[in-house]
C-alpha positions in Angstrom: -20.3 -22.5 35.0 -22.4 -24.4 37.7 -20.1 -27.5 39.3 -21.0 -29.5 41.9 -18.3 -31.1 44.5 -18.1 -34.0 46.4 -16.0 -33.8 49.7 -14.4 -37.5 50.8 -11.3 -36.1 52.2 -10.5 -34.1 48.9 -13.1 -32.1 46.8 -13.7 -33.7 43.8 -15.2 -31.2 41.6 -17.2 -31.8 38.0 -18.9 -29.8 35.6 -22.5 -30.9 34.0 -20.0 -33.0 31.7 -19.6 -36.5 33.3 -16.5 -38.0 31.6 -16.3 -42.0 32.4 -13.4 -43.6 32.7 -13.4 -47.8 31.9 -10.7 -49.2 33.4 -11.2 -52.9 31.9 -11.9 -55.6 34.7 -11.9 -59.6 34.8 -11.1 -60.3 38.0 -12.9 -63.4 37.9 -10.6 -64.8 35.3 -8.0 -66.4 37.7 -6.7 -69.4 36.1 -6.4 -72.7 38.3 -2.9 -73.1 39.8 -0.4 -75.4 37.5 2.5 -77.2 38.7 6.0 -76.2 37.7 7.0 -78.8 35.6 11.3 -77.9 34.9 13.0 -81.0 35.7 9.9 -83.1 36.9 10.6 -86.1 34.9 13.6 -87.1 33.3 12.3 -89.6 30.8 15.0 -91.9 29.8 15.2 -94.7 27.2 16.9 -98.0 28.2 16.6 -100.8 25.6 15.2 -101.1 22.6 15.2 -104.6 20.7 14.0 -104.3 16.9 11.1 -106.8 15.6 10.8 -108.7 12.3 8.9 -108.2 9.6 5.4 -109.4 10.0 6.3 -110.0 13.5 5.3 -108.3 16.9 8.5 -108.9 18.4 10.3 -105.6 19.4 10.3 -104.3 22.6 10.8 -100.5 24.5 12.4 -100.3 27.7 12.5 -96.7 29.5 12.8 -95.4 33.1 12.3 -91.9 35.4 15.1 -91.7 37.5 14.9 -89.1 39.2 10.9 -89.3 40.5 9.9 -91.3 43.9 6.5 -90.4 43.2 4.4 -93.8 44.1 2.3 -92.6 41.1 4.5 -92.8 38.3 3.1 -94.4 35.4 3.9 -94.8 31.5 1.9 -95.3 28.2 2.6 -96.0 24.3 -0.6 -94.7 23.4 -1.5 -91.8 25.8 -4.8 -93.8 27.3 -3.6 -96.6 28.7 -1.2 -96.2 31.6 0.9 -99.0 33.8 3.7 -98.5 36.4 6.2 -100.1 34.6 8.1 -98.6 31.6 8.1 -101.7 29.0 6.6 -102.3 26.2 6.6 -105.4 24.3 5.3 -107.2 21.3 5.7 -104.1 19.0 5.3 -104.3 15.3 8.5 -101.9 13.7 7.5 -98.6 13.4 7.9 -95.2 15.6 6.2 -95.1 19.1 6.1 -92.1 21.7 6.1 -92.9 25.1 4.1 -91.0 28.0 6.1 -90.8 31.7 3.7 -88.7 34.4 4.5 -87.9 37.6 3.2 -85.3 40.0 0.4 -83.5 37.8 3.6 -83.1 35.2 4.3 -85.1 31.9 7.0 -85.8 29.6 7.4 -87.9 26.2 9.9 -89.5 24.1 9.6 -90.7 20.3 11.0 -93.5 20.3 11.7 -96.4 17.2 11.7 -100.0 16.5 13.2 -101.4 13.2 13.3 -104.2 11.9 16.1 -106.5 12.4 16.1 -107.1 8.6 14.2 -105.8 5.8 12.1 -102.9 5.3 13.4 -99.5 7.3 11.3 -96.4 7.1 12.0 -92.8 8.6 10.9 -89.6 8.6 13.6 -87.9 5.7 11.9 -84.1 5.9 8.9 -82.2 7.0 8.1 -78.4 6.4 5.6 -76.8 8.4 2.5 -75.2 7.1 0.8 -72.2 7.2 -1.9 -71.6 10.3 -4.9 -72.8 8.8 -3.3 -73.6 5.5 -3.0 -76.8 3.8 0.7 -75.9 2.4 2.6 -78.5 4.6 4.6 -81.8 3.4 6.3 -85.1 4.6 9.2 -87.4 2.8 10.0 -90.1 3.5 13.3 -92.4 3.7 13.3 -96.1 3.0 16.3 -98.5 3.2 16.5 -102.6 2.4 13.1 -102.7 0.8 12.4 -105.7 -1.2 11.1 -104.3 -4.6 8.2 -101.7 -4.9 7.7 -99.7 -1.9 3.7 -97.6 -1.3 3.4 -95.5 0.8 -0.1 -95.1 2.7 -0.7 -91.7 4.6 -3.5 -92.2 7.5 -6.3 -94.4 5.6 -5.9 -92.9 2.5 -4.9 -94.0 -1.2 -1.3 -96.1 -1.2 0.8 -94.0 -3.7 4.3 -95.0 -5.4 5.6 -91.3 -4.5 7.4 -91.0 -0.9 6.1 -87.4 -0.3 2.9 -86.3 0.9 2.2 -82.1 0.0 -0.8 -80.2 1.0 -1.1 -81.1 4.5 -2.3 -79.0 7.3 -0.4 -78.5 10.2 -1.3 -82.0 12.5 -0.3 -85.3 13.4 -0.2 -88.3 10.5 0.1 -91.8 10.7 2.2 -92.9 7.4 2.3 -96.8 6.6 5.2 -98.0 4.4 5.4 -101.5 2.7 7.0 -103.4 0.1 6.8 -106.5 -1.9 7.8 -109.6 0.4 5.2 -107.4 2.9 7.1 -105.9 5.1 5.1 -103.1 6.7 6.2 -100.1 9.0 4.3 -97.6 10.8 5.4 -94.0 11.4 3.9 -90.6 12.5 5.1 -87.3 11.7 3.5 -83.9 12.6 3.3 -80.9 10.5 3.6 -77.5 13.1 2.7 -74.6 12.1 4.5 -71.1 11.5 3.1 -69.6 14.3 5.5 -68.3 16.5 6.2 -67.6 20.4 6.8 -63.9 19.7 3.1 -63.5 18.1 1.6 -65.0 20.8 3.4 -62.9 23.5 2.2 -60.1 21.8 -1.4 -61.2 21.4 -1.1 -61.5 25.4 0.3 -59.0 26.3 -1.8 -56.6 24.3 -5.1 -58.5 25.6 -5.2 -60.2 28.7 -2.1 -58.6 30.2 -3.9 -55.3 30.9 -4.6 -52.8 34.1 -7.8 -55.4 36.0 -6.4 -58.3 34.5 -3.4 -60.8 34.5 -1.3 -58.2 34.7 -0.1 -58.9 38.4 -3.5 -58.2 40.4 -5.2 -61.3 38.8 -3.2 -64.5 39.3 -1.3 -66.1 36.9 0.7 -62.7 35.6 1.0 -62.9 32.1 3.5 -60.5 31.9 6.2 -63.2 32.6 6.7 -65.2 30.1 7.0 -68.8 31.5 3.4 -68.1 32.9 2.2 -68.1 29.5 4.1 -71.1 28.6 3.0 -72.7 31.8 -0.9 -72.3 31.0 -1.0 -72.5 27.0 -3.6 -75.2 27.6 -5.7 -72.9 29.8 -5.1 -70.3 27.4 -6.3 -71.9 24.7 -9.6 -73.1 25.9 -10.4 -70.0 27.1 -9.6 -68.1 24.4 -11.4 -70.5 22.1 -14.1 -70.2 23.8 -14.3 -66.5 24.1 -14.0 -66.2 27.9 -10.6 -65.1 27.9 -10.3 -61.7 27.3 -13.9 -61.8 29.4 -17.2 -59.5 28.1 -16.2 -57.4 31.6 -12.8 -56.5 30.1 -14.2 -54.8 27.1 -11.4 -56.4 25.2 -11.8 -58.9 22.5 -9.3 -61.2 20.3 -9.7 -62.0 16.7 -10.5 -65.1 15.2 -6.7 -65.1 13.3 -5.9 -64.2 16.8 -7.8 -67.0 18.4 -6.3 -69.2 15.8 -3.1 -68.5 16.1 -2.9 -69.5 19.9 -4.6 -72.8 19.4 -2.2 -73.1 16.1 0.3 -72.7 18.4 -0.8 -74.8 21.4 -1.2 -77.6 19.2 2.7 -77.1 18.3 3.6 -77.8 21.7 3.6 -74.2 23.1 7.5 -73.4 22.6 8.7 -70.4 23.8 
């Protein structure tokens, strides 16, 4: 059989078959650099002071001890920031407080009750399938003053304290009773997505030979780096960049889903 060689320091011999070899590549996929966040901001609450019902008159108090960053700031909403960590003129109901600091962030739920009168809290929730509407809430109530409805974002009021068929999310729940006393919670439905799924979805797709697999920054073999970028991971992956066209590596949509399912948990490892 004819071959032909090549000589560039060692013959490299081949026959008229030309075997190719694909060794995947996306070497332009480097994800910007994040900032490790362990022990950035120690978000601590202070003082609360309860309101009355009808009445904006509680208050939240919290502090970062353990920042000297001139740029600290706080937030009850996650828009509106200030240096200092109070909040005042609060209506009861549950509130989660923002601290950032260095590129890095940190919250903290956080209630005001009423001094007397309606109480609300958050009795139960069970998570729902990814993608599925299979999710619930209950509801606890104490010192309401006769008939308590129960309002879940701007829907219906209903007599029944438990909300089913929800999708995995973030609700706003409006309690009331008779004399009017109103409170405001928010409870979020995760899904059942978990860590392990995801590690393996990465592992099997992005940490490959060419790409985050140590000779493409960050390596996605460790598992904190995945935790680190689940933002990054997301968006890329949602928008099909990540695995890249070059790699000739692709995720599912159930895949796809799962990660931004999962994101949208938190991104617990």
């Amino acid at each position: 059989m004819e071959r032909f060689c090549v000589n560039s320091g060692l013959a490299i011999c081949t026959s008229f078959l030309l075997i190719l070899f694909i060794i995947p590549s996306c070497t332009y996929d480097s994800l910007e650099f994040q900032p490790d966040c362990t022990g950035e901001i120690e978000l601590e609450l202070i003082e609360v002071q309860a309101s009355s019902c009808n009445q904006n008159a509680g208050s939240i108090k919290v502090a970062v001890n353990n920042s000297t960053d001139p740029d600290l700031s706080f937030s009850i909403d996650g828009v509106n920031f200030q240096p200092e960590g109070e909040f005042t003129a609060l209506p009861a109901g549950t509130y989660t407080i923002t601290a950032t600091s260095n590129g890095c962030e940190e919250t903290l739920d956080v209630q005001v009750e009423n001094a007397a009168g309606l109480n609300a809290s958050i009795a139960g929730v069970v998570p729902a399938d990814c993608g599925g509407t299979n999710g619930s809430i209950e509801i606890a109530v104490e010192n309401a003053n006769g008939a308590v409805e129960y309002k879940l974002d701007n829907g219906t009021p209903q007599s029944s304290n438990v909300f089913n068929g929800l999708a995995p999310g973030t609700y706003t729940l409006s309690i009331s009773d008779d004399a009017g006393c109103e409170v405001s919670l928010e409870a979020t439905i995760n899904s059942k997505v978990e860590f392990a799924n995801i590690e393996l979805i990465i592992n099997s797709s992005c940490a490959i030979s060419g790409c985050h697999a140590g000779n493409v920054s960050p390596d996605f073999r460790v598992k904190d780096n995945i935790l680190n970028n689940a933002n990054r991971i997301k968006a890329r992956t949602s928008a099909r960049s990540m695995p890249p066209s070059s790699s000739s590596v692709s995720l599912t949509t159930e895949e796809i889903e799962s990660i931004s399912c999962w994101v949208n948990d938190g991104a617990q490892g």
